[in-house]
C-alpha positions, 0 to 999 in steps of 0.5 A, spaced: 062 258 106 056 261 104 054 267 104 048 271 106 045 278 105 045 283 112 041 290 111 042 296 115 039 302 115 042 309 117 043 315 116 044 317 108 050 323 109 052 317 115 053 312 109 056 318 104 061 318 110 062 312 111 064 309 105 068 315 103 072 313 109 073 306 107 075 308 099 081 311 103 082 305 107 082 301 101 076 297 102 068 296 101 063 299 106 062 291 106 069 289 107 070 293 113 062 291 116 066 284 115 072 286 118 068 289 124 063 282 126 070 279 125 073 283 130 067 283 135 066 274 134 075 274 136 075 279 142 068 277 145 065 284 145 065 290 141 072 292 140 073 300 141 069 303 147 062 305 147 059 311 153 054 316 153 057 324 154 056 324 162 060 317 162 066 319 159 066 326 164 065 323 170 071 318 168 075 322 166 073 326 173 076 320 176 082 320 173 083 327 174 082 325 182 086 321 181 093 323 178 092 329 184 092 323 189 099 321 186 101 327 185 100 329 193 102 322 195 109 324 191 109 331 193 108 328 202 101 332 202 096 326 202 095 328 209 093 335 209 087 336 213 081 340 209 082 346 214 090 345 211 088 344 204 082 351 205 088 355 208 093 354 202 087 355 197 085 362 202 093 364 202 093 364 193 087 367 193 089 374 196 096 373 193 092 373 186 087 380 189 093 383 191 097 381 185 091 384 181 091 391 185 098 392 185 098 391 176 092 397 177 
């Protein structure tokens, strides 16, 4: 199999890094490039996942939404009404104010 030169171009403290880290893995910034578009032909995409700060919040705003939805499944509240859900949140919050004035 041939071989052909690849250039990239990044940062210089990147690159320190970089190869810092693959020295640790015992192998070359090449090698672990090779290693990378090997990865990338086998599995059809990019192996790890890529997404902007705002993404990873709002997936992560999604799982937590989710995880209280089993939680209410499991707990047989799923069907609280807003007005239900707002009178708990009503009741915890004037046993905290009356908690806090009794430790005054």
């Amino acid at each position: 199999m041939g071989q052909t030169a690849f250039t990239v171009r990044m940062d210089s403290e990147v690159k320190k890094q970089f190869d810092e880290l693959c020295k640790d893995f015992g192998m070359s910034s090449n090698t672990a490039f090779n290693v990378f578009a090997r990865a990338v032909i086998k599995k059809q995409r990019i192996p790890f996942e890529v997404e902007s700060e705002r993404e990873a919040i709002i997936r992560r705003g999604w799982e937590a939404m989710d995880k209280i939805r089993q939680q209410a499944a499991e707990n047989g509240t799923s069907e609280m009404t807003l007005d239900e859900i707002n009178e708990i949140i009503r009741e915890c919050r004037e046993e905290r104010r009356q908690k806090n004035q009794n430790n005054n």
